[in-house]
Each structure stands twice: as C-alpha cells, then as structure tokens.
C-alpha positions as CSV (number, residue, x, y, z in Angstrom):
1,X,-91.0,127.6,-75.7
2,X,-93.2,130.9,-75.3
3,X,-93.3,133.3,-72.4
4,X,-96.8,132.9,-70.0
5,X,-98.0,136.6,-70.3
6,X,-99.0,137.5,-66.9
7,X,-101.0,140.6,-65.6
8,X,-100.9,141.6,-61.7
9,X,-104.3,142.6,-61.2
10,X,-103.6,146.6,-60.6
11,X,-102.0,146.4,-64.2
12,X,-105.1,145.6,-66.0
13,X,-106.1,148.2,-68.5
14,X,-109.8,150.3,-67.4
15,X,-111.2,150.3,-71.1
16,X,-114.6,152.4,-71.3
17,X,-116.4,152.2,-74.7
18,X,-118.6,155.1,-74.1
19,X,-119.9,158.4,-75.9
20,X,-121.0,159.4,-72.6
21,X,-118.7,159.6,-69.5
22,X,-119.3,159.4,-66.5
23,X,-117.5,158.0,-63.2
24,X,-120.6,155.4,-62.9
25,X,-119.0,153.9,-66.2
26,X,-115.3,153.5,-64.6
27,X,-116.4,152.1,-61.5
28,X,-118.8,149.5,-62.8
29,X,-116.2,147.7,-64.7
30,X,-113.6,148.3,-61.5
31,X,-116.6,146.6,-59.4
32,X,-116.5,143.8,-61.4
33,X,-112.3,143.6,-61.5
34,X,-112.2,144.3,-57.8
35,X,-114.7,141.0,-57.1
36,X,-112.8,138.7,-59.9
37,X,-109.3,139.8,-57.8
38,X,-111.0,138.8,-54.6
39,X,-113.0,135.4,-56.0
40,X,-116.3,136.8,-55.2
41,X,-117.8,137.1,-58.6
42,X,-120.0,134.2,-59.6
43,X,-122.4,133.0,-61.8
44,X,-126.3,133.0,-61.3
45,X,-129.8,131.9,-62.4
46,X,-131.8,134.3,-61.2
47,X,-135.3,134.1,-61.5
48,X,-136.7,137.6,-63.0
49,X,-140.1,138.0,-60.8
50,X,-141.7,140.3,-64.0
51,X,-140.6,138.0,-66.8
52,X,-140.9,134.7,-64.5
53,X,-137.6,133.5,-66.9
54,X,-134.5,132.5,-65.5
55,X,-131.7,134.9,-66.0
56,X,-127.8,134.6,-66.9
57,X,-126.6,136.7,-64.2
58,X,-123.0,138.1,-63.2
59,X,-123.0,138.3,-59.7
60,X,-120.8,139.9,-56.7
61,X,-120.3,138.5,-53.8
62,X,-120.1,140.3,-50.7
63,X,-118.9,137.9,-47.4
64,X,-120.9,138.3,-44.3
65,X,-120.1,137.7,-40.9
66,X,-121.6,134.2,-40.8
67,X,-118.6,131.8,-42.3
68,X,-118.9,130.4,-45.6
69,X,-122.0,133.1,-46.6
70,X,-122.5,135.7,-48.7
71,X,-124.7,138.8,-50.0
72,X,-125.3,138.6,-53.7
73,X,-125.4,141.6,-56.1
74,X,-126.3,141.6,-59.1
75,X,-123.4,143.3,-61.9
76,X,-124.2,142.1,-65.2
77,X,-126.9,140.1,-67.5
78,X,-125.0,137.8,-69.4
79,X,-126.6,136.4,-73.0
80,X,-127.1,132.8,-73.0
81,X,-128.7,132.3,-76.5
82,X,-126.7,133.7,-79.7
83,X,-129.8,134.3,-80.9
84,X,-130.6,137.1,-77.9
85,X,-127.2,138.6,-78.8
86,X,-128.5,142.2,-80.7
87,X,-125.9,143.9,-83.6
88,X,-124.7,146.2,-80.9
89,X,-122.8,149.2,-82.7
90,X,-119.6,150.5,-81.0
91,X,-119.3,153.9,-79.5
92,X,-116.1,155.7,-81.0
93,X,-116.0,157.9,-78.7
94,X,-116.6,161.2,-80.3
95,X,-121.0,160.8,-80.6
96,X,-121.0,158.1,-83.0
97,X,-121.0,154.3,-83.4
98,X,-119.2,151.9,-85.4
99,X,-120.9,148.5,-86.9
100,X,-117.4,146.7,-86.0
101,X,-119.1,143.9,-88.3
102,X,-118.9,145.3,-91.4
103,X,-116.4,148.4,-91.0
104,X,-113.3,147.6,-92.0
105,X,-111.6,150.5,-92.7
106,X,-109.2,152.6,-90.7
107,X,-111.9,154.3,-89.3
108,X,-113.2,152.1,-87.5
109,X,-110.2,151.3,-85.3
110,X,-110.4,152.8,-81.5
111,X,-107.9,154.4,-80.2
112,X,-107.1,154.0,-76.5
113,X,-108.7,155.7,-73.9
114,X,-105.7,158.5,-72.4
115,X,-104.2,158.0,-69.0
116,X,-105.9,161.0,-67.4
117,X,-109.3,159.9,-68.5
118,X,-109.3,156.7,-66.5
119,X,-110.6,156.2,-63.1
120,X,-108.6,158.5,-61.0
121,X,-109.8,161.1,-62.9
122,X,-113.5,160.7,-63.0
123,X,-114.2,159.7,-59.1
C-alpha cells in the first residue's frame, strides 16, 4: 500500500517560467491558487463579442452579497482543440527558450526558481 501525497494549499510551489519578471507574473498564478483554495474558479464559454466564437475560459469567481451569486473574471484562455495548441518554446530563464520537444539534453533541464525570487520578493 502507497502513501496519498498530500499538499496543504500554502505548500504549493509558485513556479514562474519567464525571461521577464515581474510581480504581475507571481500574482497571476497566486490568483488562480488563491480561487482553486476557495472553490471559486470555474469553467466558462464565453462568447468573444470580436471573434463571435465561443471561448474555453478559466474563470474566478468573486461572491457577492446576494446568496448563491457571483462576479466572474476572466484568468485564463484554455485550448480546447489540440490542433489550436502552438509549439510553445520554454523560457530558461536566462533570455532564451527551449523546444522541450526535441531537446533532450542536459541543457534543456530547468532548474528551480530560488526561494527569494518568489512572491514575497517581487510584490
């Protein structure tokens, strides 16, 4: 029999795969923890009023004071067709990107992002 590997939510690692940072970065990503913590993320079709296409949509959901209603915000646009999914390179964190496809190498593993470049540092 194999041990259940639980995380308390404030133990969740903040990873940042970026070239650039910047405390926008760190507390997108926090945004979206802090409203899966409190069950008010959610899925959504929105409707894109330029495109007039429905939209995979990560949402947040902030409570109001009427019961049982919320505001929604929008956090992320989620790929619903393989085929939309682009070869996205990987930043390495020093100004350059990684195909993570086809680099296999030693190089091309990332090395975690240090303690005091997390959120409490940035904002």
């Amino acid at each position: 029999m194999s041990k259940k590997n639980t995380v308390k939510a404030d133990e969740i690692p903040v990873v940042i795969l970026t070239n650039e940072r910047t405390p926008f970065k760190a507390q997108q990503i926090l945004m979206m923890y802090k409203a899966a913590g409190l069950a008010q993320l959610a899925y959504m079709d929105g409707l894109n009023p330029d495109t007039g296409e429905i939209d995979a949509l990560l949402v947040g959901l902030e409570p109001v004071e009427k019961e049982g209603q919320f505001k929604v915000f929008p956090l992320a646009k989620l790929f619903n067709k393989l085929n939309e999914i682009p070869a996205y390179l990987v930043p390495d964190g020093n100004g350059s990107y990684i195909d993570y496809k086809t680099n296999t190498d030693e190089s091309s593993i990332l090395e975690p992002i240090p303690e005091e470049a997390g959120p409490a540092s940035e904002g």
